[in-house]
Backbone bond lengths (Angstrom), bond angles and torsions (degrees), N, CA, C in turn:
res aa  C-N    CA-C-N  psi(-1)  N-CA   C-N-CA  omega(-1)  CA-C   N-CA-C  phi
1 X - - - 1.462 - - 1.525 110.76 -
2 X 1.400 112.49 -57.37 1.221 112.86 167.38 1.766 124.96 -33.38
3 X 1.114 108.47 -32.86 1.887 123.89 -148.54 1.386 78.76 -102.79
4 X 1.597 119.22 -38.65 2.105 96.36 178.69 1.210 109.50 -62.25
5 X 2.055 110.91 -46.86 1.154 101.45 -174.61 1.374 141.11 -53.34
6 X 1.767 104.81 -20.23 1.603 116.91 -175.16 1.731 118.47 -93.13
7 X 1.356 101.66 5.61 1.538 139.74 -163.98 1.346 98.98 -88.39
8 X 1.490 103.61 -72.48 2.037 125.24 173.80 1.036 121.59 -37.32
9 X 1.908 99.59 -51.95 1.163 94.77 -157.67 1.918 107.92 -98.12
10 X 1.433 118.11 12.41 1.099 112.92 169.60 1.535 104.27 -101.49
11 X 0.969 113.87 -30.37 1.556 122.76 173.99 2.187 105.12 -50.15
12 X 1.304 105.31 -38.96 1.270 110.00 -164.00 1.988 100.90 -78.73
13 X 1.740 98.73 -40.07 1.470 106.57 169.02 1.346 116.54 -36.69
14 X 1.446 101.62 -51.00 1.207 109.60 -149.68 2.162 108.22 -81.04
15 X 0.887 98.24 -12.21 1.732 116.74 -169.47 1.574 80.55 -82.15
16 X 1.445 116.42 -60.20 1.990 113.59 -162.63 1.805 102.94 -53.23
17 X 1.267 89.85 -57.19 1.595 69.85 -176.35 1.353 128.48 -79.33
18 X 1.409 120.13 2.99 2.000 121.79 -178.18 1.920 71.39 -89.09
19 X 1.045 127.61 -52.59 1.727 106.25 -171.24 1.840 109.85 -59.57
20 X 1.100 137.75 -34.10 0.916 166.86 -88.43 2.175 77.96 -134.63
21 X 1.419 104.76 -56.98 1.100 117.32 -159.87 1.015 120.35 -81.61
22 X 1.890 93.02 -23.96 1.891 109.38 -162.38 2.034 91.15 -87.56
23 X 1.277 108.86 -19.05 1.440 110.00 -161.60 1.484 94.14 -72.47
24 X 1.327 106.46 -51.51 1.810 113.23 -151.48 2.029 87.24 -90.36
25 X 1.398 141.08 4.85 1.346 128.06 -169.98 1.790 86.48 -97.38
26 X 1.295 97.82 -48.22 1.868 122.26 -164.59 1.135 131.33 -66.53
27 X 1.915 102.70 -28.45 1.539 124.40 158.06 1.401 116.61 -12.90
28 X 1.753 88.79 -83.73 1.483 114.96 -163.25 1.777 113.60 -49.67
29 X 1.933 105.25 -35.27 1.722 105.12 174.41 1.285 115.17 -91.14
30 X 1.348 131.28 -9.85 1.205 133.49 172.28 1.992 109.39 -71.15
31 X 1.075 112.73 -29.39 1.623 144.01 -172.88 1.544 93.30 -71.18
32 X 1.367 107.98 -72.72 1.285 98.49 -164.42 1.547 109.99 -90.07
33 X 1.132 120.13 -3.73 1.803 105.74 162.04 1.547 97.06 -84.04
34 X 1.189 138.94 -18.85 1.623 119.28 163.58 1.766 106.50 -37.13
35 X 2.061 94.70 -70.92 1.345 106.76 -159.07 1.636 109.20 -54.36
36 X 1.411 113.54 -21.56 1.715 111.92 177.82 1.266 83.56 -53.81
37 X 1.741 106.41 -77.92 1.753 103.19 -147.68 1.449 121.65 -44.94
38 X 1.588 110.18 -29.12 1.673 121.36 -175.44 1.906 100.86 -49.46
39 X 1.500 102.15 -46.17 1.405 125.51 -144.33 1.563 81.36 -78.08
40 X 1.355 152.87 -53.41 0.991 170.77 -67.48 1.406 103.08 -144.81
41 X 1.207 115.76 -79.45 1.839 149.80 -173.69 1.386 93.21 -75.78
42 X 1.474 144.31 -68.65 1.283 134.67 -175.52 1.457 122.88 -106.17
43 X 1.547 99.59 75.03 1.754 101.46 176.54 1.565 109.85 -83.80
44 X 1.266 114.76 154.13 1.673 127.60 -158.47 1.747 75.68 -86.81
45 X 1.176 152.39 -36.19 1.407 158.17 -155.66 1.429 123.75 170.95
46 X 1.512 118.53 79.68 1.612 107.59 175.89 1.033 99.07 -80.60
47 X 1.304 126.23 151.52 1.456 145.22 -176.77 1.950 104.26 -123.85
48 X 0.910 116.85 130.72 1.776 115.80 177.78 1.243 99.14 -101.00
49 X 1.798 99.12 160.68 1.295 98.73 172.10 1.272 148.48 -52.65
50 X 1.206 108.39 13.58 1.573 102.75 -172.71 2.076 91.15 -130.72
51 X 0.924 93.16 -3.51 1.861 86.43 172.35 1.239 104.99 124.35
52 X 1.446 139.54 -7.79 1.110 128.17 -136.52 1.747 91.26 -119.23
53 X 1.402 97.55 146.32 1.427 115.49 -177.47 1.785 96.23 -81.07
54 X 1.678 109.97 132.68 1.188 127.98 173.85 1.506 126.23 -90.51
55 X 1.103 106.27 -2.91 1.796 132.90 -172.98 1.011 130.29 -118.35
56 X 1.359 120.57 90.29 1.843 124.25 -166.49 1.745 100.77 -63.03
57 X 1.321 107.70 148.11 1.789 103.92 168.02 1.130 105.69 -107.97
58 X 1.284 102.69 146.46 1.555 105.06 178.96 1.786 103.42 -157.98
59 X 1.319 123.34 142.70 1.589 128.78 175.26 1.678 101.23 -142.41
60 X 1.029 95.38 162.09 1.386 112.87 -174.91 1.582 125.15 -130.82
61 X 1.045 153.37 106.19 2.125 142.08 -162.87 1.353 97.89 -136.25
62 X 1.105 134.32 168.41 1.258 160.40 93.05 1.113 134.87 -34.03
63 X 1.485 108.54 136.52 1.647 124.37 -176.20 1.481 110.17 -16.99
64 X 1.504 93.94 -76.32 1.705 119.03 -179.36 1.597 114.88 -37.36
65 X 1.363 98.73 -31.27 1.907 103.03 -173.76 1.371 111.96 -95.12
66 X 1.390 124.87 3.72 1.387 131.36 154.06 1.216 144.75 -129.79
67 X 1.402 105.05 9.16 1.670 126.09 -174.90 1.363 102.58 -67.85
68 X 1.194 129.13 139.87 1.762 130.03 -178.80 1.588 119.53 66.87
69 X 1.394 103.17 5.75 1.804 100.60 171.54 1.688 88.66 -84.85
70 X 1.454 97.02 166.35 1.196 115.28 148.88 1.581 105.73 -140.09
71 X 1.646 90.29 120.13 1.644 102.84 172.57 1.050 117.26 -133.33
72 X 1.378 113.73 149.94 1.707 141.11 -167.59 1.377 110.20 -96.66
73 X 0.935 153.58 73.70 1.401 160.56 167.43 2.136 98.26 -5.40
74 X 0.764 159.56 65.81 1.636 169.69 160.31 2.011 100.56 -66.02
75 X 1.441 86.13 134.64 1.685 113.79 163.87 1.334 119.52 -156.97
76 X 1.294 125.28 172.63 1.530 132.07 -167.03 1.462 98.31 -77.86
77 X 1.483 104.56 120.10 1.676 104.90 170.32 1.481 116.75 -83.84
78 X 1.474 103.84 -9.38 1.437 97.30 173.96 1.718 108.64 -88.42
79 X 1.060 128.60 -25.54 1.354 123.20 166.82 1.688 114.16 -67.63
80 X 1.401 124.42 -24.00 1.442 121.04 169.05 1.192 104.75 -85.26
81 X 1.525 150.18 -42.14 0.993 140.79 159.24 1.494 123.94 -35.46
82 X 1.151 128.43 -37.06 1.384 132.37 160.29 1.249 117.12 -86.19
83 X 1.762 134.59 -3.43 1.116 85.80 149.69 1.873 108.59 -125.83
84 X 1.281 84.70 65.31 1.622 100.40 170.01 1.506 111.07 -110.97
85 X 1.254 88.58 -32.88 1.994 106.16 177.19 1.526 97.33 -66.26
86 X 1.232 125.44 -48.90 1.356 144.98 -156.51 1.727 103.69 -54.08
87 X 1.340 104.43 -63.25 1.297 143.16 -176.40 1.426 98.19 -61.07
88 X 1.605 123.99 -79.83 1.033 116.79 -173.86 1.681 124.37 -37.34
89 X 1.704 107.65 -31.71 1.194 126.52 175.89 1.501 132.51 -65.53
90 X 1.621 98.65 0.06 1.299 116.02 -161.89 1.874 103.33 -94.04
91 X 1.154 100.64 -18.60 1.617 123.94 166.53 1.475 120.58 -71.46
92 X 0.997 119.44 113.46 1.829 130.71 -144.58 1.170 81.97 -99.40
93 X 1.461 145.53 -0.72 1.402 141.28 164.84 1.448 124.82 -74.48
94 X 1.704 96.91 -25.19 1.359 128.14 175.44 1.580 143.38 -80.61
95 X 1.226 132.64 92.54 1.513 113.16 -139.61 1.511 90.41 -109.15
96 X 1.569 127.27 -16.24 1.484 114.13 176.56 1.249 88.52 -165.70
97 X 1.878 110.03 159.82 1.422 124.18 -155.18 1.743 91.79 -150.24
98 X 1.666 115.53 155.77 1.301 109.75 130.97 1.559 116.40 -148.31
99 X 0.780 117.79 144.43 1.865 126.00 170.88 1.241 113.42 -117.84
100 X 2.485 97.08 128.86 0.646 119.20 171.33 1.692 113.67 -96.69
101 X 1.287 134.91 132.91 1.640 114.96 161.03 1.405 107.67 -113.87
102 X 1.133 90.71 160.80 1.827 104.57 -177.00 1.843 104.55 -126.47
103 X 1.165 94.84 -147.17 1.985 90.40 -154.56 2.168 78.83 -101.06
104 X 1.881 109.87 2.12 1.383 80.91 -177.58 1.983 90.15 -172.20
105 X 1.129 102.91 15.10 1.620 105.85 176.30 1.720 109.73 -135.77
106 X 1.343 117.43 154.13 1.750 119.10 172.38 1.592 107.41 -133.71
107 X 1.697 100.83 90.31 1.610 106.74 164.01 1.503 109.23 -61.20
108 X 1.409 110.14 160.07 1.739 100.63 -173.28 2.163 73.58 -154.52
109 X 1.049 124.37 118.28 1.543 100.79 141.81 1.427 101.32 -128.95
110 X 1.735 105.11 168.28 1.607 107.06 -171.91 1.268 85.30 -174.39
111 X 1.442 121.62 144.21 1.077 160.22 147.10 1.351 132.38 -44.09
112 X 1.157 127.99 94.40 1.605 139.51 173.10 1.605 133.57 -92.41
113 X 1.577 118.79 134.96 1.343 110.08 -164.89 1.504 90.74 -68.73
114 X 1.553 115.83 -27.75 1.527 111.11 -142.03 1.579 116.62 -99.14
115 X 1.199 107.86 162.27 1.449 122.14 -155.11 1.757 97.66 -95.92
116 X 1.328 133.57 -0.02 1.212 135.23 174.74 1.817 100.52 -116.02
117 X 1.772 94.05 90.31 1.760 103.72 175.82 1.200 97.81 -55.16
118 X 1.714 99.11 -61.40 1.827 106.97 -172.63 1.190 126.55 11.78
119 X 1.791 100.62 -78.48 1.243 140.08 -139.58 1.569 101.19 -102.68
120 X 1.322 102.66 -40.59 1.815 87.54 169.32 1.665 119.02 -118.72
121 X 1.395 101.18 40.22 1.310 143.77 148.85 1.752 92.57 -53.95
122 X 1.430 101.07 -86.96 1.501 148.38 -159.11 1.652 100.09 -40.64
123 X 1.664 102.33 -58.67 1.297 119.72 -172.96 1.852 99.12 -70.89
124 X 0.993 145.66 -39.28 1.355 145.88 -172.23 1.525 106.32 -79.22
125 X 1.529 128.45 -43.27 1.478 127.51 -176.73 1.727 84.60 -74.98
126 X 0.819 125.82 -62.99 2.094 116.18 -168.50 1.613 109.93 -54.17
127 X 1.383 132.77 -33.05 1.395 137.32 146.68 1.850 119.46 -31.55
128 X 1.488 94.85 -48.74 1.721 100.57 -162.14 1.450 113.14 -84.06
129 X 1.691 84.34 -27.44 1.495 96.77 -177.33 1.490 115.32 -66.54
130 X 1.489 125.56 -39.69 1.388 142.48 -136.62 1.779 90.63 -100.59
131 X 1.563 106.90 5.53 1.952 97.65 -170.69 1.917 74.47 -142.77
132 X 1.163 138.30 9.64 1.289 96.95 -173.92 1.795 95.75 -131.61
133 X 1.163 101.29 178.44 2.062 101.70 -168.64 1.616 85.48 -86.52
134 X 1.604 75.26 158.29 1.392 76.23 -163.22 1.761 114.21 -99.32
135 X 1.211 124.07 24.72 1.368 142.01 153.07 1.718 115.52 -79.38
136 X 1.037 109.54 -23.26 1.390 111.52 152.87 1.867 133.55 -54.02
137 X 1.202 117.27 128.13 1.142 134.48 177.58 1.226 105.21 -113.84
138 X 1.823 91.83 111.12 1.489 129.89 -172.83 1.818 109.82 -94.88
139 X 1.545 114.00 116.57 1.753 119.64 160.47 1.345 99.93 -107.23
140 X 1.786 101.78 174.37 1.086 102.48 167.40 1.432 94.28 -154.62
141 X 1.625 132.85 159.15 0.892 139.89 148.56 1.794 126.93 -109.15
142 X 1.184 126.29 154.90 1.198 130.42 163.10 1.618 120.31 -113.56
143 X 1.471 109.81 7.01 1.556 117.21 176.27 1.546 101.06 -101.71
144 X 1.799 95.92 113.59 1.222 108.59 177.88 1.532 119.85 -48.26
145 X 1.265 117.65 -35.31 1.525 130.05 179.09 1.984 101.16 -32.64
146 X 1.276 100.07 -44.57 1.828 117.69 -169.04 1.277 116.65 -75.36
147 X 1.514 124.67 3.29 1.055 131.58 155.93 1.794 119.11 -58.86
148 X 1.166 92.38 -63.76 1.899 116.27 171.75 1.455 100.30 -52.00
149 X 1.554 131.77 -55.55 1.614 122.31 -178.02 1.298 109.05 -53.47
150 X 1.486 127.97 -37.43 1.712 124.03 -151.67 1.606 86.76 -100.18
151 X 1.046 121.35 -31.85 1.502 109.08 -174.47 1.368 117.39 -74.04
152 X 1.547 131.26 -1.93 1.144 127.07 174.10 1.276 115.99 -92.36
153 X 1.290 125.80 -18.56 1.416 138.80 162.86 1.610 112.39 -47.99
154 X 1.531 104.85 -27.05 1.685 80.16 -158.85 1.634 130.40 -99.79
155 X 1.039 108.37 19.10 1.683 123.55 150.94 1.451 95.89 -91.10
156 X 1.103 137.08 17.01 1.515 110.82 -179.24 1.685 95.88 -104.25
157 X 1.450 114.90 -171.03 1.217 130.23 177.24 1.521 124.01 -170.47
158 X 1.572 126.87 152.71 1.716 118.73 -147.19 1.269 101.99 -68.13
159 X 1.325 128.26 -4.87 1.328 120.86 162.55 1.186 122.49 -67.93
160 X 1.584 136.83 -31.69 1.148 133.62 -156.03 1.580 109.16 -74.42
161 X 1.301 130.43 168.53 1.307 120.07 -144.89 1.779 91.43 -103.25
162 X 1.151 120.62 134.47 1.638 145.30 179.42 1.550 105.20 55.34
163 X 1.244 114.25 20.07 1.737 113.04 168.48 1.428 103.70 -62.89
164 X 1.461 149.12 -20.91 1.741 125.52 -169.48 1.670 67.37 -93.63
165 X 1.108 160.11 -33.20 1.863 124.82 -138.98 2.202 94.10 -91.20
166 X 1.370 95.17 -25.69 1.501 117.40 177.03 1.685 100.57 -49.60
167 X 1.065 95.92 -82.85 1.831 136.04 -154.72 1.792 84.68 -52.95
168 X 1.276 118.97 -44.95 1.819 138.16 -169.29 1.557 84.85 -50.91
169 X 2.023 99.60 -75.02 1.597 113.20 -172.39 1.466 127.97 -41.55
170 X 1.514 106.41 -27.81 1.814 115.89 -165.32 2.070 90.80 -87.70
171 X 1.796 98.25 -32.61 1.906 83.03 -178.23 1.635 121.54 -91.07
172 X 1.446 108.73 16.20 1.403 108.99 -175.92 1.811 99.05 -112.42
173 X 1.888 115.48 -9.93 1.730 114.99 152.53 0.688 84.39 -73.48
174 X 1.465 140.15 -91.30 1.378 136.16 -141.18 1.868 114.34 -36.33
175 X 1.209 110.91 -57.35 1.766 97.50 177.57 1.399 111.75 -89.70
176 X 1.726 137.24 -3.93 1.274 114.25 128.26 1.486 138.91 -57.61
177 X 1.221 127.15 -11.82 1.239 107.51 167.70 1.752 103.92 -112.93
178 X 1.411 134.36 -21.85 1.032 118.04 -175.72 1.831 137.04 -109.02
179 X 1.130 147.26 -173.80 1.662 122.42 177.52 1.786 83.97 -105.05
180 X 1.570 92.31 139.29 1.597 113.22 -177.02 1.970 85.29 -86.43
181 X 0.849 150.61 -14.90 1.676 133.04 168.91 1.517 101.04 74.42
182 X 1.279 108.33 128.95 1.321 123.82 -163.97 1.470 113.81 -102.61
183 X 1.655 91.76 166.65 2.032 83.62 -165.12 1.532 77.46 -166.41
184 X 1.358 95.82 129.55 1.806 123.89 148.19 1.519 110.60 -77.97
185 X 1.074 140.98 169.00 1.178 143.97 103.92 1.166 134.74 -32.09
186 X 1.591 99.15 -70.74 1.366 127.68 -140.74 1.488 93.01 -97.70
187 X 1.320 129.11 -30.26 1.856 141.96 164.47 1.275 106.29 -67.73
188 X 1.083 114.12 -70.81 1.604 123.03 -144.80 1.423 104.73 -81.85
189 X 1.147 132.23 28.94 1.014 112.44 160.24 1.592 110.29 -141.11
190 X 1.324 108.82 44.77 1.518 139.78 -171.01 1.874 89.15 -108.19
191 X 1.546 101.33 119.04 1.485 90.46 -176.34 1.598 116.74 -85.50
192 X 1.308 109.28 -1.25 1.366 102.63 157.19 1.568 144.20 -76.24
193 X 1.679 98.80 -36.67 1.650 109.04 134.24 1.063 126.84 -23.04
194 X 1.279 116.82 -89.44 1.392 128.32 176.33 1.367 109.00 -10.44
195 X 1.582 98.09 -74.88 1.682 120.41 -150.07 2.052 95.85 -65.14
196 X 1.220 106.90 -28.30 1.851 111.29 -168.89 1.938 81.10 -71.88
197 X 1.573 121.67 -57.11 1.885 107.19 -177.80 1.070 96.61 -48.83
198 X 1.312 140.98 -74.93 1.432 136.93 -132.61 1.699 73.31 -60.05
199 X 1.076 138.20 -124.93 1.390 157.74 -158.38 1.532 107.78 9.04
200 X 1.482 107.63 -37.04 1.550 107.79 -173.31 1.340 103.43 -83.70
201 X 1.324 117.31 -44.42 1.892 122.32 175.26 1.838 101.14 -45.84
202 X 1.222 106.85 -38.80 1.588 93.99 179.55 1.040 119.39 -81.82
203 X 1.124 125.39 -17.07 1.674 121.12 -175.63 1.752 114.21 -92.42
204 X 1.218 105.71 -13.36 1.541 127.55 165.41 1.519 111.47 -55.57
């Protein structure tokens, strides 16, 4: 009896500390597959390979939790600015772009091999349009010179002193020398439309 008892109770020793070992060895991987999964489930912004945001937004309030605010809907204009450039770039007519935004205008100029502004006029304002709010007032230029005007704007901000009479002056060259590209609503987004421009831009 004795010899079971001294049997048990080393047998039982011996279990505390192999657990004992597995706790304090297992810590450290149990720890960091948390921090994967943390890292995993709540990314500040995954982005996939091809650009595209993987994370729908969504919030939810009550009456009570917004009655008497007044709020302005605000986002990064430098992240819409790139992907207006992006977009615009998506036009094989298009060999270089840049976008400026402001608190209420979208300079865009870019560079074309082709000899029909018109037409990829047309194709660049339906690009800017299709990524930008639509209280925005969209120019565009195709005179390379207007690259250098819009790019000095962009450390600036609507505070800075006579930047809207500036920003006014750089969009009234801009649609004297270039075609701002036309857009229906209520047409252009008839995919047979579409497909009859695209066809004419190529045969140009």
């Amino acid at each position: 009896m004795i010899k079971k008892s001294i049997l048990m109770t080393g047998l039982c020793t011996m279990l505390l500390l192999t657990g004992c070992q597995m706790t304090d060895e297992g810590q450290p991987e149990i720890q960091s597959l948390a921090n994967s999964h943390s890292t995993k489930l709540h990314p500040m912004t995954q982005m996939n390979q091809d650009g595209s945001v993987s994370n729908y937004g969504y919030n939810r309030y009550q009456r009570e939790q917004v009655e008497n605010q007044h709020f302005t809907p605000t986002f990064d204009r430098n992240q819409l600015a790139d992907g207006v450039t992006r977009m615009v770039l998506n036009n094989k007519t298009v060999d270089e772009a840049a976008t400026l935004v402001t608190d209420k205008y979208v300079l865009v100029a870019y560079d074309t091999p082709s000899d029909s502004r018109e037409y990829v006029a047309d194709q660049v304002k339906r690009s800017v349009l299709s990524i930008v709010p639509r209280y925005y007032h969209v120019y565009l230029t195709d005179n390379h010179a207007h690259f250098q005007d819009i790019e000095r704007f962009q450390n600036l901000s609507p505070a800075a002193p006579h930047v809207d009479e500036t920003i006014e002056q750089t969009i009234q060259e801009m649609q004297k020398d270039s075609p701002q590209g036309e857009y229906n609503e209520r047409t252009d987004d008839h995919l047979k439309i579409m497909q009859q421009k695209q066809k004419q831009l190529k045969k140009k």
